[in-house]
NUGU-557479 format. One record per residue: x, y, z of N, C-alpha, C, CB in turn; residue in three letters. Coordinates in steps of 0.001 Angstrom, whole numbers, plus 500000, padded with zeros to 6 digits. Glycine has a CB too. Layout:
residues N
XYZXYZXYZXYZALA...
end
This chain:
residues 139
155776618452038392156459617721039443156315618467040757157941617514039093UNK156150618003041917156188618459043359157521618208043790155164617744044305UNK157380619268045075158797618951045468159065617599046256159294620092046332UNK158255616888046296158649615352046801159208614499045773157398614539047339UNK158950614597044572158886613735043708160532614197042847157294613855042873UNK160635615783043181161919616321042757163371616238043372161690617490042699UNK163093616058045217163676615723045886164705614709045748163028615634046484UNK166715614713045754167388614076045658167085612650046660168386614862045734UNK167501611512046128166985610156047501168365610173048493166744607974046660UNK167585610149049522168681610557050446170314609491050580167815610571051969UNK171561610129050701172455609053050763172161608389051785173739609344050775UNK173279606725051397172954605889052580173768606194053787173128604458052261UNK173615605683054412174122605825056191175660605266055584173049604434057823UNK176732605921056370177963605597056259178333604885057710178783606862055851UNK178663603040057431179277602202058235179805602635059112179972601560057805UNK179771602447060054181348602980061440182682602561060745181399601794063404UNK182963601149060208183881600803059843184291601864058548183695599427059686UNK183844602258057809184215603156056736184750604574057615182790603423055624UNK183929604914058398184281605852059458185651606307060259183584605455060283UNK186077604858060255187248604366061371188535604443060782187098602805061902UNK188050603460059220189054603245057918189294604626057334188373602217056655UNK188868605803057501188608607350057086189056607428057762187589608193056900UNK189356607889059139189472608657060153190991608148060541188242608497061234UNK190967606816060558192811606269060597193986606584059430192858604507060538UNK193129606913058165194016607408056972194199608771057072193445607131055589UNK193431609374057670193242611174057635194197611632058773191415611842058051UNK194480610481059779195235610707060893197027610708060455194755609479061999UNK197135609502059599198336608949059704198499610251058195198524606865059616UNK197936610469057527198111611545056454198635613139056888196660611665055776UNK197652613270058512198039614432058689199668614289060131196386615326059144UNK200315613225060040200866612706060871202594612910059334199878610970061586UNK202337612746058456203236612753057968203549614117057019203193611610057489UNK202155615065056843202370616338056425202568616809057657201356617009055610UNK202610616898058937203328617904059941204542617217060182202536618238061380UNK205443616155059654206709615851059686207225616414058920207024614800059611UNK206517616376057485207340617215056594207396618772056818206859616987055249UNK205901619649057369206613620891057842207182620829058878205944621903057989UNK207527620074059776208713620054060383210373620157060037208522619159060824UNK210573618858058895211582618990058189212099620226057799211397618380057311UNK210798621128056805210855622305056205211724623534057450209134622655055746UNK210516623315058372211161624335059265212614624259059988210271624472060273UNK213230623212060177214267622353060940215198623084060067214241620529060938UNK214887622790058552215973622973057067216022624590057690215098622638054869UNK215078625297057280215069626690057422216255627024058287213749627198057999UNK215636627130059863216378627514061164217792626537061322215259627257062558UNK218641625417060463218980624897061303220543625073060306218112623543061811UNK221976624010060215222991624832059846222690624404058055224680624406060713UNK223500625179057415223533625167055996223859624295055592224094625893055423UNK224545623188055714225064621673055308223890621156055394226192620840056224UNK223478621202055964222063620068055942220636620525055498221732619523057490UNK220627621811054909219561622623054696218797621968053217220149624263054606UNK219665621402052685219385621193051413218088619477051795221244620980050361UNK219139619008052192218423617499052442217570617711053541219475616193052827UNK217683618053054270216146618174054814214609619656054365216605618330056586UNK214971620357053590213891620515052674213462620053051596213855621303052407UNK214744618995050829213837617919049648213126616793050873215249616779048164UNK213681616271051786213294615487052765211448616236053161214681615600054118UNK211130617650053688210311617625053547209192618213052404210386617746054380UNK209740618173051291208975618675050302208078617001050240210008619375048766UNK208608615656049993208554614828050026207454614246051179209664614657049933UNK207591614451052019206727614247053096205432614742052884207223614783054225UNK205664616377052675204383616810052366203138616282051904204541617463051732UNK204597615800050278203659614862049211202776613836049442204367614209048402UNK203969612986050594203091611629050628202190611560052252204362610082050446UNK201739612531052267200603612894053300199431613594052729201133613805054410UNK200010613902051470198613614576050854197980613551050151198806615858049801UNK198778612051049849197743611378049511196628610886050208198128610622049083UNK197077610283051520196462609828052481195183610793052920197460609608053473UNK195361612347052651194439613285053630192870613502052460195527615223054077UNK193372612974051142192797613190049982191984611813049934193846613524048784UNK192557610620049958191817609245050192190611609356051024192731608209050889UNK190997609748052571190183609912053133189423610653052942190394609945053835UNK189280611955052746188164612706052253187078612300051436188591613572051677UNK187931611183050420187209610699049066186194609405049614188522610092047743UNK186940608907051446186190607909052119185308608556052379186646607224053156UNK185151609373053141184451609665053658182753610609052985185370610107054413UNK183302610849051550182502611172050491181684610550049712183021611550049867UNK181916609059049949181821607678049599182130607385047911180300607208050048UNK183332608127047409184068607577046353185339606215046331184630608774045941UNK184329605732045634185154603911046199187098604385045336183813601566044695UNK187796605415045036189181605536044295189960605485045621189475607039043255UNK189188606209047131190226606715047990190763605302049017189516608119048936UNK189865604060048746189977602584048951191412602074048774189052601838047963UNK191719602142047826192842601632047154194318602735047962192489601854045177UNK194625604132047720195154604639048366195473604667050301194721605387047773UNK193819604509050544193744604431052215194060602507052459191667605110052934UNK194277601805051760194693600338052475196126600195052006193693598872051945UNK196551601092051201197843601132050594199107601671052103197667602448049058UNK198732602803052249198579603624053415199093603279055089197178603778053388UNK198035602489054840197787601609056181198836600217056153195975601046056220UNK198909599423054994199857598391054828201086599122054678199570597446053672UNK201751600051054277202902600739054602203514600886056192202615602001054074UNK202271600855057206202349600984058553203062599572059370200838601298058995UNK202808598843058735203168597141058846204680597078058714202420596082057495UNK205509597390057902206847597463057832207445598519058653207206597598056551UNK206579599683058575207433600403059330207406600520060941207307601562058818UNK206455599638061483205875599015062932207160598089062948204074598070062966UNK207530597568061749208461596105062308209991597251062815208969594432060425UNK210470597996061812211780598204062071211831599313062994212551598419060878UNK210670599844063773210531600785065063211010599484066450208454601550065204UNK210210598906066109210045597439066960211543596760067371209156596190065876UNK212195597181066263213536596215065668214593597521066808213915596219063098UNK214556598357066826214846599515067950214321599524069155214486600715067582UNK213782599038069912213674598362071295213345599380072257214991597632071755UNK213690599444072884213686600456073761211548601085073702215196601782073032UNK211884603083073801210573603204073663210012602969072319210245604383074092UNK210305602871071419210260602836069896209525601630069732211698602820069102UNK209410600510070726208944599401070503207453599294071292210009598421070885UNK206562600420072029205931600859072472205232601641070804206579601481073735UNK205485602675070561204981603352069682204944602259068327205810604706069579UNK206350601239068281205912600641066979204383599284067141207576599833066340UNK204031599560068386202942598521068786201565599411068380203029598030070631UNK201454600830068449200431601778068125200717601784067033200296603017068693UNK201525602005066351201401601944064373200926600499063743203231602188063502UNK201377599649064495200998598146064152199784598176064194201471597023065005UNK198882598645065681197926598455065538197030599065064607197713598462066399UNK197117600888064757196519601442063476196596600733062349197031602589063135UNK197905600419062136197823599914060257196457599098060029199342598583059678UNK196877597576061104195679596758060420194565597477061257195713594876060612UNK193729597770062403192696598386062071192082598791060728192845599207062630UNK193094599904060327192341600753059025192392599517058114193275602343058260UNK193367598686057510193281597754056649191901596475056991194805597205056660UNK191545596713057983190363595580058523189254596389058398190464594934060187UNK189194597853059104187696598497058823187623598905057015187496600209059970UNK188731599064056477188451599265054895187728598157054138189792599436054141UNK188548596910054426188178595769054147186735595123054166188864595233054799UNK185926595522055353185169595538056291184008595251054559185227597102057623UNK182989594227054931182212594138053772181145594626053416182001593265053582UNK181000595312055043179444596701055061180161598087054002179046597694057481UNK181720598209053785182191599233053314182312598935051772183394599586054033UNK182729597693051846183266597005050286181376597126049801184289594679050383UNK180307597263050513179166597375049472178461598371049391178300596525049540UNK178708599411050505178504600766050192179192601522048540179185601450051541UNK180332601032048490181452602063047717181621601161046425183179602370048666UNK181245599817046089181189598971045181179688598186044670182133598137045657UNK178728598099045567177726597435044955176795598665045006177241596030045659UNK176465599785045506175504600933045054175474601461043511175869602154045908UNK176639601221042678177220601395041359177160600726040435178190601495041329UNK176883599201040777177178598719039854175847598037039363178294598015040086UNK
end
């Protein structure tokens, strides 16, 4: 054998939209693990009555930012598992856009940027250049 013939075939080009749908889950993932070390640290420095509930508060956070930072990675690796987690993710953003919204003031400004992220990422995931990268190369 030569080394042409031994040579791995090169992966395919990764979509922008897979890109976008990655890059919006990896955001909002690392958006909720620095809340939770926030929490952590808040618990630490702050009075003893409340020390307790806000370090299960951010042990918790941690957690559910490490799914999101792990999805994406797995997008961006082109393992079609981190699909399901990163639109999960993103549709979570949809409810919690409404009751920011439902608070008026500036809150209804920022709940217009989570609205929008959510469906973005839920539209570039969706996206059918992505659905055949991560589903029809396999099958």
């Amino acid at each position: 054998m030569t080394a042409e013939t031994a040579a791995p075939a090169p992966a395919p080009a990764r979509p922008a939209a897979l890109l976008l749908g990655a890059g919006i889950t990896v955001l909002e993932g690392a958006a909720l693990t620095g809340w939770g070390l926030y929490d952590l640290v808040a618990g630490l420095l702050g009075d003893s009555a409340s020390m307790g509930r806000s370090e299960a508060g951010g042990v918790v956070l941690l957690l559910m930012g490490l799914l999101p930072l792990l999805a994406g990675r797995a997008l961006l690796r082109g393992r079609r598992w981190g699909r399901s987690p990163a639109v999960l993710t993103n549709s979570i953003c949809l409810p919690v856009a409404y009751y920011m919204w439902q608070s008026g003031g500036a809150m209804a400004a920022v709940a217009v940027a989570v609205a929008v992220l959510g469906l973005t990422g839920i539209l570039a995931l969706l996206n059918p250049k992505v659905t055949g990268l991560l589903y029809d190369a396999r099958a």
